[in-house]
Structures are given as structure tokens and as C-alpha cells.
N, C-alpha and C positions, 0 to 999 in steps of 0.2 A: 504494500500500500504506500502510495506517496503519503510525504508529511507535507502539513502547511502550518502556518503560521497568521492567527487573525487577531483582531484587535478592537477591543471597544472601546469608544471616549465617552467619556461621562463628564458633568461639569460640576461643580460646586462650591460655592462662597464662604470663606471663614476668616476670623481674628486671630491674631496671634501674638505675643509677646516675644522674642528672645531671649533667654536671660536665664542665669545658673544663680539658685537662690546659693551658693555657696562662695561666690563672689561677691567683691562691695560694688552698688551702683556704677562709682566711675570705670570696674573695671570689667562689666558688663556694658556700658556705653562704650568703650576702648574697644571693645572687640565686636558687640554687634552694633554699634552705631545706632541710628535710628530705626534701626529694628528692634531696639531694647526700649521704646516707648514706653513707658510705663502706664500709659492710655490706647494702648495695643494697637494695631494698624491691621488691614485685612487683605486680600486678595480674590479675585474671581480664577482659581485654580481649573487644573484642566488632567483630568485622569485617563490616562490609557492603558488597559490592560492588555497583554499579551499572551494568547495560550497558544498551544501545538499539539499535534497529533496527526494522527493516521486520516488519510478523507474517507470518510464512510460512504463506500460505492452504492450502495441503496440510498442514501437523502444528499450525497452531493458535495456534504461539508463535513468539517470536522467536529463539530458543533454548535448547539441553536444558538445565534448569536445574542438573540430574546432573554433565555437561559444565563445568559452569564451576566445580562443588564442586570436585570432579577436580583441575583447574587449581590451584585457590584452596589446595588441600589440599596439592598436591604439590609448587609455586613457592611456596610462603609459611608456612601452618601448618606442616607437618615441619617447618622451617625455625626458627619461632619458638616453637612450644609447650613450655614447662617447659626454655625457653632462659633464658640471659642476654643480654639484648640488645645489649651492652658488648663482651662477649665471646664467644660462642657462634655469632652470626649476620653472616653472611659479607657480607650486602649493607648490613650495618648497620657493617661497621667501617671505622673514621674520621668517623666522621659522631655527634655529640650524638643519644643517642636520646630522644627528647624525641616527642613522640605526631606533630607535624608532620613531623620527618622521616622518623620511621617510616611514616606516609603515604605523603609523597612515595617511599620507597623500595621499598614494598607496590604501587604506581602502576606502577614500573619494572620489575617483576617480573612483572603481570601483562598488561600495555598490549599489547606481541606477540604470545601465546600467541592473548589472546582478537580480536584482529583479526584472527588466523588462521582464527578461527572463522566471520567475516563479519559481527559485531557490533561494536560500539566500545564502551569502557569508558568511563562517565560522569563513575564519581563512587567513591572511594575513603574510606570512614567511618570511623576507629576511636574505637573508646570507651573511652575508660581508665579510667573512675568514673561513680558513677550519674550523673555532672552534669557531665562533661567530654569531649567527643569533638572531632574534629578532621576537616571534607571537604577533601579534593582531589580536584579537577577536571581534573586536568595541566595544562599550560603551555599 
């Protein structure tokens, strides 16, 4: 069977802080700048998900790409849309929200679900500015 590779974008808006409560103000200002707001600043983010597998010679694809919205929508967007990243989202706390760990963390949320589905996730995108985004590939 050929492999492919497909991908969903999903969208959603959130707040966020930078900043290591283990550090003093200035030196959480020194290092993330005006992203260490302390009146938080937000983003219109932009999620791509990546799975792969076999094409299933009976339906054409490798799978429903509906199916993985679903997932994507139910484990992660509710989750973070017109959230505060800081404080609002549950697999986000303790953790610097910072677009790499929110990767890695969007990764963990959805790694299970979709190898339930008999696909494997590839590649986890986010965009947090037209010129900034972040892959994870998992470990």
C-alpha cells in the first residue's frame, strides 16, 4: 500500500503570558520582552496537524479527514480557543506557554486518540504570527 501524508488546519485565538515565576520581573522582561506582559497579549494561532499511513484502496484515503477535525476540535481547540493559556488550559498548566511547549503539549493530547484511528500523527504545527511557527515530530 502507498503511504501519504495529510493534514488539517484548525484555527484558534488565545492569551498568553511568558514568564518563569522562578525568575525576578526584570529578568523575565530581559528575556521575553514584551511577551512577559504582565497584562498578557494574545494571538489568532493557526494549527496543522499531520498524520500518515497506508491509502485504504476501498475509501481512497488514509483517513476521514472529518474524523481527525473531531478529535482536533474536541482534545485541543475547546480547550484553547479565546482561552488563556497560563490559566484556563488544563494541559498547559505548569508548563511556560511558549508556542514549543504548547506543541509538544497539543502532540500529547492528540498522539492516542489518533493511533486509535490506525494512522500515526506526524507532525504537530503551530503558528503564532505570520513568521513564527513551531513543528513537533514527538520524541
Amino acid at each position: 500500500m502507498p503511504t501519504a501524508y495529510i493534514t488539517r488546519r484548525e484555527r484558534f485565538c488565545a492569551a498568553h503570558r511568558l514568564f518563569n515565576p522562578e525568575f525576578s520581573e526584570e529578568q523575565n522582561a530581559a528575556i521575553y520582552g514584551e511577551c512577559s506582559n504582565e497584562h498578557w497579549h494574545g494571538h489568532n494561532f493557526e494549527l496543522l496537524v499531520t498524520v500518515h499511513g497506508d491509502i485504504n484502496p476501498q475509501i481512497g484515503y488514509v483517513v476521514n479527514l472529518k474524523t481527525i477535525s473531531q478529535i482536533i476540535k474536541e482534545r485541543v481547540i475547546s480547550k484553547l480557543d479565546h482561552r488563556n493559556l497560563n490559566v484556563d488550559v488544563d494541559f498547559m498548566q505548569g508548563k511556560i506557554p511558549s508556542t514549543e511547549n504548547l506543541a509538544v503539549a497539543i502532540w500529547a493530547q492528540l498522539d492516542a486518540p489518533i493511533k486509535a484511528l490506525g494512522v500515526k500523527l506526524h507532525c504537530v504545527r503551530v503558528q503564532e504570527t505570520e513568521n513564527n511557527y513551531v513543528e513537533y515530530f514527538g520524541d
